[in-house]
NUMI-804757 format. One record per residue (C-alpha): residue number from 1; z, x, y. Coordinates in Angstrom, 2 decimals, decimal comma. Each point is the difference from the previous one (the first is absolute). Layout:
N
  nr      up    east   north
 NUM       Z       X       Y
...
***
This chain:
569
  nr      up    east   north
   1    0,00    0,00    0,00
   2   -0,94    1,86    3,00
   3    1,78   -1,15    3,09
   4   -0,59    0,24    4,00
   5    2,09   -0,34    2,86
   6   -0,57   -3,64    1,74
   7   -1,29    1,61    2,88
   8   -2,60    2,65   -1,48
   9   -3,51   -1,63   -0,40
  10   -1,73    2,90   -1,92
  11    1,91    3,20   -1,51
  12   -2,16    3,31   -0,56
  13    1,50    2,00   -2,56
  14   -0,92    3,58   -0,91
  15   -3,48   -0,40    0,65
  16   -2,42    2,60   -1,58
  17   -3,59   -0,22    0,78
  18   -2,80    2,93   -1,61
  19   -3,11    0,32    0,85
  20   -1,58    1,71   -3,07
  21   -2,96    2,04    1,19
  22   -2,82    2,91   -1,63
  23    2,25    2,78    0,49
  24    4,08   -1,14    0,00
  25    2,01   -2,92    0,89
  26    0,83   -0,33    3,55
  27    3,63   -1,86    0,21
  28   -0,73   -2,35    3,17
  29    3,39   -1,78    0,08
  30    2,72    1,31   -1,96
  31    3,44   -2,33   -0,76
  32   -0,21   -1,99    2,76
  33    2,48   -2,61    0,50
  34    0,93   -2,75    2,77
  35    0,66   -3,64    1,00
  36   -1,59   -2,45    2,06
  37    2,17   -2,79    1,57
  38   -0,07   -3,36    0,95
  39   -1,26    0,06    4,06
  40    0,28    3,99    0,17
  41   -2,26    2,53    0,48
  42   -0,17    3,17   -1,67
  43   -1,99    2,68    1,18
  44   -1,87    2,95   -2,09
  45   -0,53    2,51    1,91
  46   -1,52    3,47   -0,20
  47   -3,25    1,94    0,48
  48   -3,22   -0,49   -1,60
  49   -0,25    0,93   -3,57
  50    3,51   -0,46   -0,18
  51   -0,81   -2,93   -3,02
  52    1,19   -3,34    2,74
  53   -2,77   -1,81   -0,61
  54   -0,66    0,35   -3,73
  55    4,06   -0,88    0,07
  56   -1,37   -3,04    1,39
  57   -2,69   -1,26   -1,72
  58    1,77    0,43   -3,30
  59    1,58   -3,00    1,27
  60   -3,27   -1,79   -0,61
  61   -1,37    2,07   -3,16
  62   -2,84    1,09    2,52
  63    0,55    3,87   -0,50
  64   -3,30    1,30    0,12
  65   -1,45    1,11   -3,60
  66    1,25    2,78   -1,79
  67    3,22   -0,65    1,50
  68    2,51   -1,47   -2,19
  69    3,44   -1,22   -0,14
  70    1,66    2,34   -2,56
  71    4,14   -0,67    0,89
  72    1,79   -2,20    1,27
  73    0,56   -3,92    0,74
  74   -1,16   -2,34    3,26
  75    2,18   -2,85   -0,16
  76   -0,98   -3,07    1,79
  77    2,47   -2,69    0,09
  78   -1,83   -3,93   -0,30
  79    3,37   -2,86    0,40
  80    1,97    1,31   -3,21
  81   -3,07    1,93   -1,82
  82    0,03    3,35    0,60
  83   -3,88    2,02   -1,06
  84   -0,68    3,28   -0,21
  85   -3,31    0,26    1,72
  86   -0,36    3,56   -1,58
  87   -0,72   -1,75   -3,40
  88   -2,33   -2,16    0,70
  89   -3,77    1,19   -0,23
  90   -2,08   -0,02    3,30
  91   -2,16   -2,55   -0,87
  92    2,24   -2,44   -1,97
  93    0,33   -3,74    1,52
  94    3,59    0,64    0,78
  95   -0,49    3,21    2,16
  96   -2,84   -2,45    2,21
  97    2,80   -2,27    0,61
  98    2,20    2,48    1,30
  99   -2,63    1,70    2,31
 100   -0,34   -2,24    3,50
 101    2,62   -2,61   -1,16
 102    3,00    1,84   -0,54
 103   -1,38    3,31    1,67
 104   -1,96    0,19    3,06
 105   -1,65    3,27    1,27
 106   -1,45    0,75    2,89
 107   -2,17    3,16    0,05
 108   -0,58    2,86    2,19
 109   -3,08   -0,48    1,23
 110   -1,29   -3,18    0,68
 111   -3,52    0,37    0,35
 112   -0,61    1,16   -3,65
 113    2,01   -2,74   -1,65
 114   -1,61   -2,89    1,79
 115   -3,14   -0,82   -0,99
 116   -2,93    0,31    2,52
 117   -2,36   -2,81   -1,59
 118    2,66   -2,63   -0,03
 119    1,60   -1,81    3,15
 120    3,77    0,80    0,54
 121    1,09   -3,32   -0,48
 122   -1,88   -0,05   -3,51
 123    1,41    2,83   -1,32
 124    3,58   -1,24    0,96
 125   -1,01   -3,66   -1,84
 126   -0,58    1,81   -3,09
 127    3,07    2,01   -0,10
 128    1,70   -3,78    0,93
 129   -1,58   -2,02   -3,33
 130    0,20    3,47   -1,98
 131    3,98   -0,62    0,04
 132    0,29   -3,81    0,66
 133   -1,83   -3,31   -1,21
 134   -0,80   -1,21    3,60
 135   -3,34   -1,83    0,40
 136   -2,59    1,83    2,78
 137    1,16   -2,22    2,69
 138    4,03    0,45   -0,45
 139   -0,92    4,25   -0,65
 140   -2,31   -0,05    3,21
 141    3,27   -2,07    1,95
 142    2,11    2,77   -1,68
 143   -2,45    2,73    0,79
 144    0,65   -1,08    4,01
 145    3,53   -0,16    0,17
 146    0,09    3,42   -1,35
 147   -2,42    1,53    2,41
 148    2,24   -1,59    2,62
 149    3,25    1,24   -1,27
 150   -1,61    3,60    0,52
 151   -0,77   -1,15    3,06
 152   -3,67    0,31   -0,10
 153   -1,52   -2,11    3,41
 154   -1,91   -2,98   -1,10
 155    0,44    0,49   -4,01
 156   -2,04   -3,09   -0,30
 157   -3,40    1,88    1,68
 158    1,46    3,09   -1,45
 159   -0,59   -0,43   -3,36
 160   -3,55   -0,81    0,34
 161   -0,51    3,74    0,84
 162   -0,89    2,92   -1,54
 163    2,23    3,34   -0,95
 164   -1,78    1,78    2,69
 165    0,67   -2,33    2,64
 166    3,22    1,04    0,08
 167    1,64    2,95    1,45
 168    2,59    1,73   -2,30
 169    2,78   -1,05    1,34
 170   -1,34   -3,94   -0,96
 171   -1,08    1,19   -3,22
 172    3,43    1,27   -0,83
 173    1,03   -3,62    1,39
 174   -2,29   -1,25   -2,79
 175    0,86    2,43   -2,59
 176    4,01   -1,05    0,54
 177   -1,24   -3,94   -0,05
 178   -1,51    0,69   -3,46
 179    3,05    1,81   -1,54
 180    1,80   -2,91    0,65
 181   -2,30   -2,52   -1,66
 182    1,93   -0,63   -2,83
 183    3,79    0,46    1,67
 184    0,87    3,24   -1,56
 185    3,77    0,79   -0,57
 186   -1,08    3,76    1,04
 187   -2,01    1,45    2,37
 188   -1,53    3,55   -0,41
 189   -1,47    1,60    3,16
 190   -2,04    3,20   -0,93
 191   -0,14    1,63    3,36
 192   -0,87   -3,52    1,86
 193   -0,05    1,83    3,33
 194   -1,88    3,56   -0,74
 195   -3,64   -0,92    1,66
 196    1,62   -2,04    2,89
 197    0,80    0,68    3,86
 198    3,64    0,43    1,22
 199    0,25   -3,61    1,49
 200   -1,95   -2,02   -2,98
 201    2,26    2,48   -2,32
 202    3,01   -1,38    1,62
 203   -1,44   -3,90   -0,39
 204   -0,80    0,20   -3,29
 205    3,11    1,32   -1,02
 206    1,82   -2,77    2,21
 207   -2,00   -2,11   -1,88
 208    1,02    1,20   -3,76
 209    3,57    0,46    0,91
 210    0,23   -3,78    1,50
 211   -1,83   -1,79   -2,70
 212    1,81    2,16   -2,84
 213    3,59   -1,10    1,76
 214   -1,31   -3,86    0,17
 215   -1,66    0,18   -3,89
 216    3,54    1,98   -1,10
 217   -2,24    2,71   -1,52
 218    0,75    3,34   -1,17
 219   -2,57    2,34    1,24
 220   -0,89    3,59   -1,19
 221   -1,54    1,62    2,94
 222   -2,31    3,20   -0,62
 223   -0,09    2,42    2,46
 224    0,13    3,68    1,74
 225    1,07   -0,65    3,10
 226    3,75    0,24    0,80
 227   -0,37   -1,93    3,45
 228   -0,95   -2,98   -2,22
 229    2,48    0,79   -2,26
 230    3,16   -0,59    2,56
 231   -1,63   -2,69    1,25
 232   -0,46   -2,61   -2,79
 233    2,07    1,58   -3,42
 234    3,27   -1,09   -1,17
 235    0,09    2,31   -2,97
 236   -2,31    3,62   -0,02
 237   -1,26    1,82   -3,32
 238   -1,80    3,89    1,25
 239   -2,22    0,53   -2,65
 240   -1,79    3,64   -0,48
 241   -1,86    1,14   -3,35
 242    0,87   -3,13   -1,59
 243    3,62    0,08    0,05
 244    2,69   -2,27    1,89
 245    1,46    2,93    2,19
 246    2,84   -2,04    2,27
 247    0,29   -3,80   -0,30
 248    2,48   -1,66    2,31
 249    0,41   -2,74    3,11
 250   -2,14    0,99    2,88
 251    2,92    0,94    2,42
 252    1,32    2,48   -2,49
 253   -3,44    1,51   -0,96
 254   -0,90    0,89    3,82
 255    3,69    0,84    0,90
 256    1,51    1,70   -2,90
 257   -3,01    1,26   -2,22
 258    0,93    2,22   -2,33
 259   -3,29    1,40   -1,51
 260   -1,64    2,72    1,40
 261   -3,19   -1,85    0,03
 262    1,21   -3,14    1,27
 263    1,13    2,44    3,05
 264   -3,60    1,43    0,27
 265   -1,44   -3,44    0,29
 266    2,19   -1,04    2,50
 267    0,03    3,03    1,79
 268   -3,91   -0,24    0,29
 269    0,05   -2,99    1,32
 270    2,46    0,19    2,65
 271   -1,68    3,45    0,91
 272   -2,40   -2,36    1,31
 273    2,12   -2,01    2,49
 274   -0,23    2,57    2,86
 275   -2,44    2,06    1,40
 276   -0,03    3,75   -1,25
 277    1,97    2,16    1,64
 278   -0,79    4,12    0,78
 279   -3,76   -0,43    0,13
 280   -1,26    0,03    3,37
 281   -3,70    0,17    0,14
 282   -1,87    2,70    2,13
 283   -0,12   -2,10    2,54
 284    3,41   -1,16    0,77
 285    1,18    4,12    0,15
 286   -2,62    0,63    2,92
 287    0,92   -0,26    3,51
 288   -3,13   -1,14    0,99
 289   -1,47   -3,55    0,12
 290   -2,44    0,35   -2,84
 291   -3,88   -0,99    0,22
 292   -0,57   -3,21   -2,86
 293   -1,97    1,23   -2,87
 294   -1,38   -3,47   -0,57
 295    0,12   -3,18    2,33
 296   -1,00   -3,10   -0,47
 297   -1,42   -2,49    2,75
 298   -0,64   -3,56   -0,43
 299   -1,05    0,52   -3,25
 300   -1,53   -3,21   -1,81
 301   -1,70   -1,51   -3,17
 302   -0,94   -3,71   -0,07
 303   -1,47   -1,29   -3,93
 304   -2,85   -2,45    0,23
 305   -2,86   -1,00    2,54
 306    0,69    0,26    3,28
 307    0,20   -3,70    1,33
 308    0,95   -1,64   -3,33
 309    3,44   -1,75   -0,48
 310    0,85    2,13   -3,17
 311    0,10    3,19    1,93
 312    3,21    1,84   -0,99
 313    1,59    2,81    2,52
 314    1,45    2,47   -2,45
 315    0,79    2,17    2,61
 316    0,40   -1,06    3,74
 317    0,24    2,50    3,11
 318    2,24    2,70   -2,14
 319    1,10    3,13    2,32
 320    1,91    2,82   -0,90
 321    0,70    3,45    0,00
 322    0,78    2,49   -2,20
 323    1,24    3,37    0,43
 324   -0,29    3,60   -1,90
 325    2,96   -0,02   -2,48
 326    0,60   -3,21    0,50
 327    0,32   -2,84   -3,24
 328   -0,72   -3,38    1,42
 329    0,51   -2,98   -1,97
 330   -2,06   -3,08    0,03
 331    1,75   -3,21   -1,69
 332   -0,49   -3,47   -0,35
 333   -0,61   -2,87   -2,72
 334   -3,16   -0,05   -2,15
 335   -2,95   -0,81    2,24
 336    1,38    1,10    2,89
 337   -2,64    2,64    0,43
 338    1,43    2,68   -0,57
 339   -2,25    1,47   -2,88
 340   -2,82   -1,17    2,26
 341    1,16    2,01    3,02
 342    0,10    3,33   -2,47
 343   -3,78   -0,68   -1,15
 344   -1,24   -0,41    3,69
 345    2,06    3,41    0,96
 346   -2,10    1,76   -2,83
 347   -2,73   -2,02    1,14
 348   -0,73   -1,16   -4,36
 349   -0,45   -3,75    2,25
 350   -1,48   -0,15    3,00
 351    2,01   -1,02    3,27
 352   -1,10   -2,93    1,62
 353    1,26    0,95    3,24
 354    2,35    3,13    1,33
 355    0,13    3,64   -0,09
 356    1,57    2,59   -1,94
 357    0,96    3,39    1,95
 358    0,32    3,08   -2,27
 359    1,20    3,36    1,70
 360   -1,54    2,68   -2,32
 361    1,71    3,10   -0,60
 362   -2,34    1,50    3,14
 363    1,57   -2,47    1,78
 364   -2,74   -1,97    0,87
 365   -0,44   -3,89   -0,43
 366   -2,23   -1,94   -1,88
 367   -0,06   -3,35   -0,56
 368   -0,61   -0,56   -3,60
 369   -1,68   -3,59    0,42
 370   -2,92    2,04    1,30
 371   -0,50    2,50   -2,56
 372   -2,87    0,30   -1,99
 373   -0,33    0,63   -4,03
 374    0,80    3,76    0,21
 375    1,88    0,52    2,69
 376    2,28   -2,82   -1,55
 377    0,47    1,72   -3,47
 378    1,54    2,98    2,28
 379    2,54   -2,92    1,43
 380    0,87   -1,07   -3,60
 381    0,51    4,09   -1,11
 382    3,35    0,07    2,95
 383    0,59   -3,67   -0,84
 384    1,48   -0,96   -3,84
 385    0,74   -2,89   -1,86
 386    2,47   -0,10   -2,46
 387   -0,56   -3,93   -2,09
 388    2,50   -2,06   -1,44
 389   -0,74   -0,42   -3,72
 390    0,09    3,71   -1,27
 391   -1,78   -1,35   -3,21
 392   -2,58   -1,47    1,10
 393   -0,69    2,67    3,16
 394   -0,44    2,65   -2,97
 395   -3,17    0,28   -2,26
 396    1,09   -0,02   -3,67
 397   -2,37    2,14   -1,25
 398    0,53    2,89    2,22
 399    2,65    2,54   -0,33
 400    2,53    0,46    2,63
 401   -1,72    3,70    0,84
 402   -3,04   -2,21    0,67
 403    1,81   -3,05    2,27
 404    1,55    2,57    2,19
 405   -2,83    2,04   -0,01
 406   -2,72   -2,77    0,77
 407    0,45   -0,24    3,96
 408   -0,06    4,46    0,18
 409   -3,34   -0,43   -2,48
 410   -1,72   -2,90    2,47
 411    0,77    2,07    3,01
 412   -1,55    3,18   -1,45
 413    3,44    1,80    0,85
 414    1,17    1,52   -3,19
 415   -1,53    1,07   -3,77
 416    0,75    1,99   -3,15
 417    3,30    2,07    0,61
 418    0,89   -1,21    3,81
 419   -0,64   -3,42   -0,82
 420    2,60    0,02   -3,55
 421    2,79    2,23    2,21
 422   -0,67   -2,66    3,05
 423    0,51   -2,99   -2,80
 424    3,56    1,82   -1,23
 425    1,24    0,53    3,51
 426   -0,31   -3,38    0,53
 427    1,68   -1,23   -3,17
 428    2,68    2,08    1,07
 429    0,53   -1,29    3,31
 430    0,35   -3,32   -1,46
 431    2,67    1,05   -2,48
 432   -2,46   -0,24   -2,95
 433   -0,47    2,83   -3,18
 434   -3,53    1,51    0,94
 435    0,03    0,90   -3,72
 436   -1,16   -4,16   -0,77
 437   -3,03    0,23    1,87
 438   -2,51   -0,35   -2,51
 439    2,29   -2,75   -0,78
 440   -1,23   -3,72    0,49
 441    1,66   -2,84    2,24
 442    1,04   -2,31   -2,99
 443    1,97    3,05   -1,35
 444    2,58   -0,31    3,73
 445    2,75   -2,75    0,49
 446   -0,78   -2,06    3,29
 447    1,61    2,47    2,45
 448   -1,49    2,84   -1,16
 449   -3,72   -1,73    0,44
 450    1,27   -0,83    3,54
 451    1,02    3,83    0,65
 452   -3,79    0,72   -1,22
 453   -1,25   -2,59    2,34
 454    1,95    2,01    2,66
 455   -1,26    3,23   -0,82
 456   -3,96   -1,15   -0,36
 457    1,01   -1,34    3,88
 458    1,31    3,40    0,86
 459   -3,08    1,99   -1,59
 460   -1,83    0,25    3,57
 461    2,84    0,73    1,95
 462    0,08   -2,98    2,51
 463    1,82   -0,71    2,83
 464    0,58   -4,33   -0,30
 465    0,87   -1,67   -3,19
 466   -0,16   -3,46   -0,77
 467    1,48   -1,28   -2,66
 468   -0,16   -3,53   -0,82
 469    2,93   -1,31   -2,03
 470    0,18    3,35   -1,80
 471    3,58   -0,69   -1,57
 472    0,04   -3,63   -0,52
 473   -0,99    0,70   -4,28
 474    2,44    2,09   -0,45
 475    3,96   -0,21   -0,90
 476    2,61    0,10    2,39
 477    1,61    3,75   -0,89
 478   -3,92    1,37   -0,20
 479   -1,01   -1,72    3,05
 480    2,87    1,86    1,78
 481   -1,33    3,24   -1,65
 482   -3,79   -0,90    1,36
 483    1,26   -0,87    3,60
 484    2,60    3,48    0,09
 485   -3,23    2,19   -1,06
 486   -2,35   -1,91    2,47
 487    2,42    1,17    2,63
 488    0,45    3,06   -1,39
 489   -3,80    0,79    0,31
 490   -0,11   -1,08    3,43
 491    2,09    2,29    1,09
 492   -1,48    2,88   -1,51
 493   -3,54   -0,91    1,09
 494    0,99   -1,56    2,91
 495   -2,15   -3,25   -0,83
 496    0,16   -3,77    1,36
 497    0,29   -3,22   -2,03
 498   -1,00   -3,34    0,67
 499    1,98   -1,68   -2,50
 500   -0,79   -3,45   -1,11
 501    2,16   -2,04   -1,98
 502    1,96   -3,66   -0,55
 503    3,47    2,21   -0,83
 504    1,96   -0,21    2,92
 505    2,33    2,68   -1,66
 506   -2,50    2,38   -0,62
 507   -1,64    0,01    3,53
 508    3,83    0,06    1,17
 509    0,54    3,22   -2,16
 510   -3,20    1,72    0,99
 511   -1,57   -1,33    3,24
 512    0,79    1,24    3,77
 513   -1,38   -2,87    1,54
 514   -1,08   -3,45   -1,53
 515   -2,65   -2,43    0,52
 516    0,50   -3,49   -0,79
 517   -3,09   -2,22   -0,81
 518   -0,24   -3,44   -0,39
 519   -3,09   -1,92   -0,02
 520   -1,99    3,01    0,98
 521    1,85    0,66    3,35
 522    2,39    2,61    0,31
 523    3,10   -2,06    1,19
 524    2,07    2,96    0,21
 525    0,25    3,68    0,31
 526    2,83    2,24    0,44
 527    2,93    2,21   -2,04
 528    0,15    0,12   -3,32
 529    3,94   -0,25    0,24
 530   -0,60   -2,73    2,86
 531   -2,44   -2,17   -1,96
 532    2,33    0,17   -2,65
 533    3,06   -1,23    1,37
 534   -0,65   -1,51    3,45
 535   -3,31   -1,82   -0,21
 536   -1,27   -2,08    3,38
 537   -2,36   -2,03   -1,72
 538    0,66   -3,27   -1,97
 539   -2,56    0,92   -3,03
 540    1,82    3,46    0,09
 541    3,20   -1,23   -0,41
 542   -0,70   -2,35   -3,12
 543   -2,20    2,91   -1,47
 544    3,10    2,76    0,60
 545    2,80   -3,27   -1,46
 546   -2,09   -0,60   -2,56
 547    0,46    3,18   -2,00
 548    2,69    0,15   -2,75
 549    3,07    2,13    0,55
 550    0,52    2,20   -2,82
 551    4,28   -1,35    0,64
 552    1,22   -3,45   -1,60
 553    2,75    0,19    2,48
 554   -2,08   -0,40    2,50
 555   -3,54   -2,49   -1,17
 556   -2,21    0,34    3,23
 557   -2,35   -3,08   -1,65
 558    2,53   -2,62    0,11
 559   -0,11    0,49    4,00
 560   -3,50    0,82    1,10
 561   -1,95   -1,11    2,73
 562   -2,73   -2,02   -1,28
 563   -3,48    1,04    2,24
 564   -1,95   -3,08    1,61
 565   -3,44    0,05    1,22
 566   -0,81   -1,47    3,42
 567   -1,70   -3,16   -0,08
 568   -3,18    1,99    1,60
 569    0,11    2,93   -2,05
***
């Protein structure tokens, strides 16, 4: 007779998962055991690989073939039965019954798990009658009052729409709506949040932690983000190389950790709270007022014929300046423009109206919206991009010799001996082992591709980089690592960054000055440390109060200001 506490919903026990591959058995979760409670949420935290989601989706019997359950028991309680979801087979009757009607899950990434052919409302039907014997009419009625209760405008028109229609904030919205179809007892979030902006981060969480409390649910919440972490878990589980490391209520976990890499996760995330310290730039140790390397004057791009309705301004009248030395951040919610206002520096899209001023290391001006094919490959030598995805910015069928190598090799700078000691020098610089250059990109964890992507930037020693969202893949402790050698670098080479990115505490850590875009306008400029924690704006101030504080003491969410458009905007 196995028995559970009246409170405990579903009770992990030693949970062993294998996944039995050509050449050995990797262990992906090894004896891992907790409890989910009634109207509680439970967070699993730790970085990626650390076996969190394949945790999860044991839950389900969804672990992705050849992984296997090999220990343990999942018990799930149903009134007085009690199953042990680990015995039943994947595909058996009773394991469908469990999945969407006892346990919901909503996925990471929206976009893939919707379907693209099928309208929203459809889709959410289906999973409706899947777990229910409502007729089309009473599932379409039930299909509306859940697209309401995740406060999607309109549900009624809403549902009539397709997956792309939506903007991933609303498709998360949907996602949520069709994990509760079939009123689960548990809710499993597998990093609901990862792909969103601060503010519709801070929503949709609102939104899971307010339904869960009204439903009574227990929740398991997936994630590496301690901000998140102190903001909606009751109980925390750090997981790293499959094990259970510290387990524990929140308060204790973030006040009184005890293992060392509980410390190191926290510690990497409150690094990013403040602006560094001890690293002036160039610029700020001269006495003189400094010339701007690049400036930016009512710089424009407007989508669509000119005179049509439809016309979208994805950037509107930006200005700015930016100085040698200097790292200035450019923030703001997806679609703000901010991506757009990089490609139109580098001049990859066209401005539609504007100038760009860049003071060459002669220290004359050119404006770059003027330059023709050659002279404009010179611009892009001094002027680097670093991207955001460092898998898919690297070609995997070149080695890492031949990434870093490719810009020195276009330009006609470097071959044979020069060109392999250039290559090392600059794996070096970015903290990498020169001896894995003939290495290829699959055969590097995520922040190691990025410090590639760095060094491939830094082949033709430029003076601006702009890097677009460069740590947003990548785990807190190795983001931390990315943004400390970035700064590093730009001390020693004395380079400039225009640094665009949806983090507020990463363009707090690294950024002089910061930019804040919203609708394509730059509503405000000014100190990093300023921006930060005295914003003038209104859409500042519910970007800044939207972003989790890595303290439960202290949950900035609960309180933040809540941004409203102007009825002309």
């Amino acid at each position: 007779m196995i028995d559970l506490p009246d409170d405990v919903v579903l009770s992990v026990e030693n949970l062993s998962i294998d996944f039995r591959l050509r050449t050995h058995i990797l262990h992906a979760v090894e004896d891992v055991s907790f409890q989910l409670k009634r109207g509680q949420t439970l967070c699993l935290v730790g970085e990626s690989g650390s076996g969190k989601s394949v945790t999860a989706r044991s839950l389900l019997q969804i672990v992705d073939k050849p992984g296997t359950i090999v220990g343990g028991r999942i018990l799930l309680r149903n009134g007085s039965e009690i199953t042990d979801i680990a015995t039943l087979p994947p595909g058996s009757r009773a394991m469908r019954e469990i999945r969407g009607r006892r346990i919901g899950l909503i996925f990471q990434e929206p976009m893939s798990s919707l379907s693209p052919v099928h309208t929203i409302g459809s889709q959410i039907i289906e999973a409706i009658r899947l777990h229910s014997n409502l007729d089309k009419k009473a599932a379409r009625a039930r299909m509306v009052d859940l697209l309401r209760q995740v406060e999607i405008p309109n549900p009624d028109k809403m549902a009539d729409r397709y997956t792309f229609e939506f903007s991933g904030g609303m498709r998360q919205r949907a996602m949520i709506a069709m994990a509760l179809a079939g009123n689960p007892d548990i809710l499993i979030a597998d990093e609901p949040t990862t792909a969103l902006d601060v503010t519709t981060q801070a929503e949709i969480l609102d939104l899971i932690k307010r339904l869960q409390v009204d439903r009574g649910m227990a929740m398991l919440l997936i994630t590496h983000d301690m901000g998140i972490v102190a903001e909606v878990a009751d109980e925390v589980a750090v997981m790293r190389f499959g094990h259970i490391v510290e387990r524990g209520p929140v308060d204790a976990i973030y006040h009184a950790a005890t293992h060392p890499y509980t410390r190191q996760l926290l510690a990497s995330t409150l690094k990013l709270t403040r602006h560094v310290e001890g690293r002036l730039p160039a610029i700020a140790l001269s006495s003189e007022a400094p010339q701007p390397i690049l400036s930016v004057r009512n710089l424009g791009k407007t989508f669509g014929w000119h005179g049509n309705a439809n016309t979208l301004r994805a950037v509107d009248d930006a200005n700015f300046d930016l100085y040698p030395g200097e790292n200035l951040g450019i923030v703001g919610e997806s679609g703000s423009g901010k991506t757009t206002l990089g490609r139109l520096i580098l001049r990859t899209v066209e401005p539609t109206t504007g100038s760009v001023l860049y003071r060459g290391r002669d220290g004359g001006e050119t404006d770059v919206t003027k330059l023709g094919k050659k002279d404009l490959r010179n611009f892009h030598r001094e002027v680097r991009l670093v991207f955001q995805d460092p898998f898919a910015s690297l070609n995997p069928r070149m080695t890492v010799k031949e990434v870093i190598a490719d810009p020195l090799i276009v330009n006609g700078l470097a071959k044979g001996k020069a060109l392999e000691d250039r290559v090392a020098e600059l794996m070096r610089l970015v903290g990498l082992d020169p001896m894995g250059m003939e290495r290829y990109p699959h055969a590097f964890s995520g922040g190691q591709r990025q410090r590639i992507g760095i060094a491939r930037a830094l082949a033709l020693d430029p003076r601006i980089i702009i890097a677009d969202e460069a740590t947003s893949a990548l785990d807190v402790s190795i983001r931390s690592q990315i943004l400390d050698l970035l700064l590093d670098i730009r001390q020693r080479l004395n380079l400039s960054f225009i640094f665009i990115s949806h983090d507020i505490s990463v363009v707090r850590y690294f950024c002089d000055r910061v930019a804040v875009m919203h609708r394509g306008k730059i509503v405000e400029l000014g100190e990093a440390e300023q921006i930060c924690t005295a914003p003038q704006e209104a859409y500042t101030k519910s970007l800044i109060s939207a972003v989790p504080n890595p303290d439960p003491r202290d949950k900035r969410m609960l309180h933040r200001h809540r941004f409203v458009a102007p009825a002309n905007a």
